[in-house]
Every structure is written in C-alpha cells, then in structure tokens.
N, C-alpha and C positions, 0 to 999 in steps of 0.2 A: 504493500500500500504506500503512493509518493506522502513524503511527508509533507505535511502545510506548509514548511521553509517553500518546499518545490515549486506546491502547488502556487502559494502567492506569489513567487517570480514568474513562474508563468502566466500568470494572471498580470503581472504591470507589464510585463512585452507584450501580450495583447492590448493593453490599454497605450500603449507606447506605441504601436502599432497604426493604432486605428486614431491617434490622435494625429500621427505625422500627414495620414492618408485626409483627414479631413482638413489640415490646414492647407494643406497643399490645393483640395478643392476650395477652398475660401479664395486663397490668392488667386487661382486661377480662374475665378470665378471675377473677382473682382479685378482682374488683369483685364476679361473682355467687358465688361461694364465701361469699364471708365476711359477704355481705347477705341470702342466704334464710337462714329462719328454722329451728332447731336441728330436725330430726326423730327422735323416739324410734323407733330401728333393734328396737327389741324387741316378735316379733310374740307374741300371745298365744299362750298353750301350746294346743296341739292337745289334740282331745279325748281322753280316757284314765284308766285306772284305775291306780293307785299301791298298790303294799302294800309293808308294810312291813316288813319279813323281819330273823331274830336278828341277819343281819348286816349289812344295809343296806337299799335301796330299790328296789326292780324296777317299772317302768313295761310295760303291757301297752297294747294297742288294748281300747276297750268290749266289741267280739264275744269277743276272746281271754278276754279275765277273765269273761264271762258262763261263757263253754263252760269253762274251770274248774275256776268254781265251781260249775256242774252234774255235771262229772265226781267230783270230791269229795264232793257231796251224796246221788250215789246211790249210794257205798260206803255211807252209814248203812242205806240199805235192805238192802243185805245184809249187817248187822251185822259190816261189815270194819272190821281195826284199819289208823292211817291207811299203815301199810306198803305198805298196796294201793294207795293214793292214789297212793302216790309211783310205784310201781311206772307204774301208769297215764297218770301226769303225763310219766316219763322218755319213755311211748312214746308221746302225742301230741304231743309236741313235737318227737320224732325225725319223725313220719309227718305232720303238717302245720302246726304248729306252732300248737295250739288255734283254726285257722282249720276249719270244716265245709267242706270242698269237697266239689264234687258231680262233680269228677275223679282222676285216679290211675291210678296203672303197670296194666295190663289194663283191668280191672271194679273198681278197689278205690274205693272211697268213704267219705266222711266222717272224724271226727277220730281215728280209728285206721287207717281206710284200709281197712276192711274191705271182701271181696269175694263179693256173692248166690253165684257160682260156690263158693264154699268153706263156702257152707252158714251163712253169715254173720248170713241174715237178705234183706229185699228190698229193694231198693235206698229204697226211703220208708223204712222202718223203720232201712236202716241209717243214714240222714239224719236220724232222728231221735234228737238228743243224748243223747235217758235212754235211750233202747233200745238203743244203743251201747253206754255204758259202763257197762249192765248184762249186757249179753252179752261183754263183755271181764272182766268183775268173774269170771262163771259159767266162763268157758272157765280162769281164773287160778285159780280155786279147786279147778278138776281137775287143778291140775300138783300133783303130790306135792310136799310141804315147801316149797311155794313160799317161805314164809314165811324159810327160812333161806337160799335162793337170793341172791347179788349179784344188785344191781337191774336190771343188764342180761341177767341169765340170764331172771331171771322172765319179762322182757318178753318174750325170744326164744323162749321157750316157746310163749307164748300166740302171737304173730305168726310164728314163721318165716321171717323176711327173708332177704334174701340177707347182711345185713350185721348179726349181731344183737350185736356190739360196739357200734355207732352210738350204741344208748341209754345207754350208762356215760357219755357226754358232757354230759348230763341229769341226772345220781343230785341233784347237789348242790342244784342250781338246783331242781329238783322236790319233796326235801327240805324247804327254807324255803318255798315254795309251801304245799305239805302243811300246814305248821305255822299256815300262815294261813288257810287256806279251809277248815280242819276246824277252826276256829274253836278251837282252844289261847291266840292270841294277840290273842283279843279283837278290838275295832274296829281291825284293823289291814289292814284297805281303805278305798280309797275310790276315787269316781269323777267327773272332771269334763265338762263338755262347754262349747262354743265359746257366742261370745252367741247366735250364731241357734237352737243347738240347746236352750239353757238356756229362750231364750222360747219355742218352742215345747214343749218338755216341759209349763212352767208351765201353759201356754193348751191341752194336751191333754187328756181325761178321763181321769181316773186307773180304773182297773181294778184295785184291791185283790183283789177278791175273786178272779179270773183268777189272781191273780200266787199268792194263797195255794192254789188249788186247783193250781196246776204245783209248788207247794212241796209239797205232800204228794204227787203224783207223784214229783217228784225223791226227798225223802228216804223215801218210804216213813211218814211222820208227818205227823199233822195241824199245823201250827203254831201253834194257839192251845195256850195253857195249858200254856207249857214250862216247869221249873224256873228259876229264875232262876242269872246268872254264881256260877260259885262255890258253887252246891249242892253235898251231900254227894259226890251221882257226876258225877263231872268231866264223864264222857261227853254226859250229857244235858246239863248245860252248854256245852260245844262245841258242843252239836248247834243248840242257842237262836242262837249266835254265827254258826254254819255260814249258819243260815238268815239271818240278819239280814243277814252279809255278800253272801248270794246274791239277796236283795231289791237291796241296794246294784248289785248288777253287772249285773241286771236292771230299773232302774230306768225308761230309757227305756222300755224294750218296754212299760210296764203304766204310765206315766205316773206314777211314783210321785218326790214331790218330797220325801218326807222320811217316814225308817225309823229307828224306835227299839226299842232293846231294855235292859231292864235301866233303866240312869239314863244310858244313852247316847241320843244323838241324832243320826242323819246327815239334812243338809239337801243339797239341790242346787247347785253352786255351778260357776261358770264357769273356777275353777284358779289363779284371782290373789286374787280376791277373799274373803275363808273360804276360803284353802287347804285347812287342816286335816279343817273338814266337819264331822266329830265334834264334840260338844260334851255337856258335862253337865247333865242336868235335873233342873231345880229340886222337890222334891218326893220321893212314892215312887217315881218313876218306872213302869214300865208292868208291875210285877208280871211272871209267869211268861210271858209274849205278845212275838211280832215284831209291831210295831204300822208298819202299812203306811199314811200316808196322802197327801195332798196337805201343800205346802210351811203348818204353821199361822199363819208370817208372810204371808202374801202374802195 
C-alpha cells in the first residue's frame, strides 16, 4: 500500500500539472484577445422608413410606411378630413399591422382584413391597397356621426370584430401618423435602404411616370401643378406634401432616387450616410409639382 508521503507528492504534481497547463491557457488566451484587431460591433441600420411625429420618432419597415401612406392618400379622394385617416390607421394596425396579407381569421384578407364572404369586394380587389381603403373610407362614411365617435367606436363600426376595444390601443400612435402622411408636417418622412439595396435602386430604371399615374389613383389628383407649401388653402398644400411623402415610401417600387417638392429635396441614402435625406434647394425650387426623378448627383 503507497504511503501518504507518496500519495500527497503525487497529488501536488498533479496539481502542479494542471496548474502550468491552465496558465498557459490564460496567456494564450489573453495573447489573442488583446492582438486581433478592434472590430466595429455596429451593424448598419436595416432598411426602413423614419417619421417624425409632434412627439418623437417612429421607425416603420419600407412595405408598412408604403401601405400608409396609400391608406392616407386615398382619404383625399374622398374629400375626408384627416379624422378618417386616423380612424383607419387605429384599425390597420389592430388587423395586420400595415402589412397586406393574403391570410386571416376565415376568408379575411388584406390591410383591414376584409372578407369576399361579407361582400367586401374579391379577394384581388381586396388585395388591392387603394380599393381597400376606399371601400373602408365608403363603408365609414355610412356610420352616422362617425365623425364624433371615439376612434375605437368608429372602427368597430365599420369592422365588427369580436374585440372592437382592441383599436383604442392605436388612437395615439395613428394620431401623429395622420399628422405626417396627410402631409400637415411637411418632409417629415423619410426612407433608407441597406448598400445592396441603395445600388441596386440607383442601377434600376426609374419609372416616374408609373409612380405619378398610381399617384393620381391613390389621391384621386393628378400630381402635376399642385399649389405650393403654405398656399392660401392649407389642404391642397398637405395634399402636395401627402404626395411627395408617398413618392418617398414608394420609392423603391418605381426606382425613384430623388423627390422634390417645394425647395425640398429627398435623395436616397443608405441610413448613416445623409441620414437626414431632406435637404434645401438652391433656387425657386420646383414650383407647384412633386418632381419624381433619378438620384441628379449620380
């Protein structure tokens, strides 16, 4: 039998052992620590649309801020005050959250959820964002007083849910939306995209003329020859802004790298680089028109 002399020497060259073996991992460890070279942990901001709202900043996805700013834009066509907007806004954001889906509770479809079974429209039609929320705009204006209704009543009106408090969780948020996408508060959108998508927008064809033809769709108005900001009737000034902004959120789709109205100017930019976007131009600027076209730096 080793005597305990033995055994405990063999027991601290194990422990001698395993102690050279782990400092050895420390140094080595802390050898490639402190000799690769620093990497900037900050990934570029994902693609997205920013506004700017009376009380702070709301970041949306591109598709969300497109559908919108279409829902907003085709209140002008039936001469609604932006009370409707909001109204509409509380209830697509309860029903999909300005995503168009092409599923939902039964047969409901698209950015209010509407259902062909309920006489809604056909399943394309209801997929399609102007014919949407103008058959929601149509169905709102048949509710008596809507107008003095909380914004949750209205919606529950026109929807029927099972849950029609849901939308009071929306009033506020929908609110400052409203106030930017009916164009009150000026160039207070904007939208960015990633590099691969910034070079490819640039290197797409731009389709101007596409994007103004769906703009007089949406609002019901041709977009040439609008009043300029700040004319005597506010309204048709929003409306110049509405559209200017709805270029901005549609930009990709129509290849458009840069949209001015007034002495503003929005260019395309990647979200670090010209955060901002906006910019002032130099001159009269572009007279009563949304001026749609490629980026004129590039």
């Amino acid at each position: 039998m080793p005597s305990k002399r033995r055994r405990f020497s063999a027991f601290v060259k194990i422990l001698l052992a395993l102690t050279l073996v782990c400092g050895t991992l420390v140094a080595g460890s802390y050898y490639v620590l402190t000799t690769f070279e620093p990497i900037d942990a900050t990934p570029p901001p994902e693609p997205g649309c920013r506004l700017t709202l009376s009380d702070g900043e709301y970041v949306m996805e591109v598709p969300q801020a497109a559908n919108a700013a279409t829902v907003g834009g085709v209140a002008f066509s039936r001469d609604l005050p932006p009370e409707a907007v909001t109204v509409a806004y509380a209830t697509v954001w309860q029903e999909s959250s300005f995503h168009n889906v092409e599923y939902g509770d039964r047969d409901s479809l698209g950015l209010f959820q509407q259902r062909p079974s309920q006489e809604w429209g056909d399943p394309e039609e209801i997929l399609d964002q102007v014919y949407a929320s103008a058959a929601f705009y149509d169905a709102l204006t048949e509710v008596e007083g809507w107008g003095d209704l909380p914004v949750y009543e209205a919606a529950q009106a026109v929807q029927r849910s099972a849950d029609g408090y849901a939308y009071d969780q929306h009033e506020m948020l929908s609110e400052r939306m409203t106030e930017v996408l009916t164009g009150t508060r000026g160039a207070a959108l904007t939208c960015w995209y990633d590099a691969a998508g910034l070079e490819e927008l640039r290197a797409a064809e731009a389709d101007p003329a596409a994007a103004r033809e769906e703009m007089a769709r949406v609002f019901g108005t041709d977009p040439a020859d609008l009043p300029l900001p700040g004319d005597e009737d506010p309204r048709t000034g929003d409306l110049g802004w509405a559209m200017a902004l709805w270029a901005v959120a549609h930009a990709d789709e129509y290849g458009l790298t840069s949209v001015a109205y007034g002495d503003q100017r929005w260019s395309a930019s990647d979200g670090v680089e010209d955060a901002e976007a906006w910019t002032t131009t130099e001159g009269t600027g572009t007279g009563g028109r949304v001026v749609l076209e490629p980026d004129p730096q590039s």
